[in-house]
C-alpha positions as CSV (number, residue, x, y, z in Angstrom):
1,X,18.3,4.1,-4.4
2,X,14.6,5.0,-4.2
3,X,13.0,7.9,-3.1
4,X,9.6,8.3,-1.7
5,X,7.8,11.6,-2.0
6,X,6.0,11.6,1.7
7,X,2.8,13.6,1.3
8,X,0.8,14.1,4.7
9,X,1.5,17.7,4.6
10,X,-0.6,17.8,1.4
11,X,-3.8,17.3,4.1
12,X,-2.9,18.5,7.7
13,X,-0.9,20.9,9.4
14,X,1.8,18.6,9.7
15,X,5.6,18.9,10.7
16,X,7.3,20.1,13.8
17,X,8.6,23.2,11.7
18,X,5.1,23.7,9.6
19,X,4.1,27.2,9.9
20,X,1.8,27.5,7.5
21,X,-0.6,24.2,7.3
22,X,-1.2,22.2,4.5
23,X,0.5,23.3,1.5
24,X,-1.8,25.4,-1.5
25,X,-3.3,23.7,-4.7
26,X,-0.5,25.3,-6.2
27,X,2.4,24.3,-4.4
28,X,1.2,20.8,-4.2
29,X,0.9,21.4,-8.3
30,X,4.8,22.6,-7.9
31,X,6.1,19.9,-5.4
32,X,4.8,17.1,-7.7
33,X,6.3,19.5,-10.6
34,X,9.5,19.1,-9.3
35,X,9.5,15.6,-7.9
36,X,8.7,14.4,-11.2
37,X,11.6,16.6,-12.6
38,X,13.9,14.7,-9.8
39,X,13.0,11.2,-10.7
40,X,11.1,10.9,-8.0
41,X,8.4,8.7,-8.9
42,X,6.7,6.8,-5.6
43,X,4.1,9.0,-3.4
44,X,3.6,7.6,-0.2
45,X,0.2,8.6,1.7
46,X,-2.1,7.1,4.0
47,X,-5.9,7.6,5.1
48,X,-5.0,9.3,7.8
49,X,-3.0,12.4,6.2
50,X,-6.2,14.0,6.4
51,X,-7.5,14.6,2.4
52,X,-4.0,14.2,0.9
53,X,-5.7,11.1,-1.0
54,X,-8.5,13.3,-2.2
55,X,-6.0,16.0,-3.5
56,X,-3.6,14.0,-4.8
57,X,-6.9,12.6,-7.0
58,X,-7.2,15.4,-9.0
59,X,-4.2,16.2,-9.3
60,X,-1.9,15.0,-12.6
61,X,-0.2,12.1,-10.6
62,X,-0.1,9.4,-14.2
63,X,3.8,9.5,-13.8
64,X,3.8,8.6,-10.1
65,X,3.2,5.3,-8.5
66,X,0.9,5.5,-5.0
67,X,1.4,3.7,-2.3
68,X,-1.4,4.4,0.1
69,X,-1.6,2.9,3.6
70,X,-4.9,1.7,5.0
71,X,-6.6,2.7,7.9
72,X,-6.8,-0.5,10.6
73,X,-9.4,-2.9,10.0
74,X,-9.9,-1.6,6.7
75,X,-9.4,-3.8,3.3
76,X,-8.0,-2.7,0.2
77,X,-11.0,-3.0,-2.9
């Protein structure tokens, strides 16, 4: 079985239960920390989770595969 690591809350105040918004730097850091430790090695974003994509950019993500979903009408490069 694979897991995907779903990462909108990494750019907007997202979840029925989120009290406290988009996660830090750090716990993103430590999410992706842990994930990796897991075997969890597929991150699943989108253009419209706000600036996950951005963050996730500088983050250390060499050990993860991305799977990014494109806004409509846009075209993959």
């Amino acid at each position: 079985m694979k897991l995907a690591l779903g990462t909108a809350q990494f750019g907007l105040d997202y979840g029925i239960s989120n009290t406290t918004g988009k996660v830090s730097d750090h716990e993103l850091q430590q999410i992706l920390q842990v994930a990796d430790e897991e075997g969890i090695t597929l991150l699943d974003t989108a253009q419209a989770y706000g600036d996950a994509e951005s963050r996730l950019g500088v983050m250390s993500t060499k050990d993860f595969q991305v799977i990014s979903k494109l806004a409509p009408g846009t075209t993959a490069a």
